[in-house]
N, C-alpha and C positions, 0 to 999 in steps of 0.2 A: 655778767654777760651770759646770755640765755642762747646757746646756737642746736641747731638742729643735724643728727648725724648725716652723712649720705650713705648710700644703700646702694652695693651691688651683688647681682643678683649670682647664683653658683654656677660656673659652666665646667662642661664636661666633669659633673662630678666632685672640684673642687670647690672648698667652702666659699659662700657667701663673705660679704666684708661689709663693714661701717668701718668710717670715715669720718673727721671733722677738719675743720680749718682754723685755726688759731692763727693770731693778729702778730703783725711783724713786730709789734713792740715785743708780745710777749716771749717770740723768739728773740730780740735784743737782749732783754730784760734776762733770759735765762743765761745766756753768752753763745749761743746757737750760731754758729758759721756755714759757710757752705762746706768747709774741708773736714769739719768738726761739729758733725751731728747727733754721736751717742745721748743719746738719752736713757734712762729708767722710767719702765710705766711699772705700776704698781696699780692694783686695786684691792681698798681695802673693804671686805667683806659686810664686815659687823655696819663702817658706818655711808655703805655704797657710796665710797668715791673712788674716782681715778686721779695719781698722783703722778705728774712729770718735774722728774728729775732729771738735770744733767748730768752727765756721768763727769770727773775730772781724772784726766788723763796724764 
């Protein structure tokens, strides 16, 4: 799946952000609730990817 970031811009000083939108399966699929959203991002360097992980609580 190929998405493109969104882009908002720095105001008064604070950093800019990217953004993406990831598909409700793949929040299903992770076990993603509305009361229960921890996750772990991770990126890993060497082989540029970004990693999400559920955190279990």
């Amino acid at each position: 799946m190929r998405k493109r970031l969104s882009y908002r811009r720095a105001k008064k000083g604070i950093a800019e952000q990217y953004s993406i939108s990831i598909t409700q399966d793949i929040v299903r699929s992770l076990g993603i609730t509305e009361s229960n959203r921890t996750i772990d991002l991770y990126y890993d360097r060497a082989t540029k990817r970004v990693i999400i992980r559920k955190v279990e609580e």
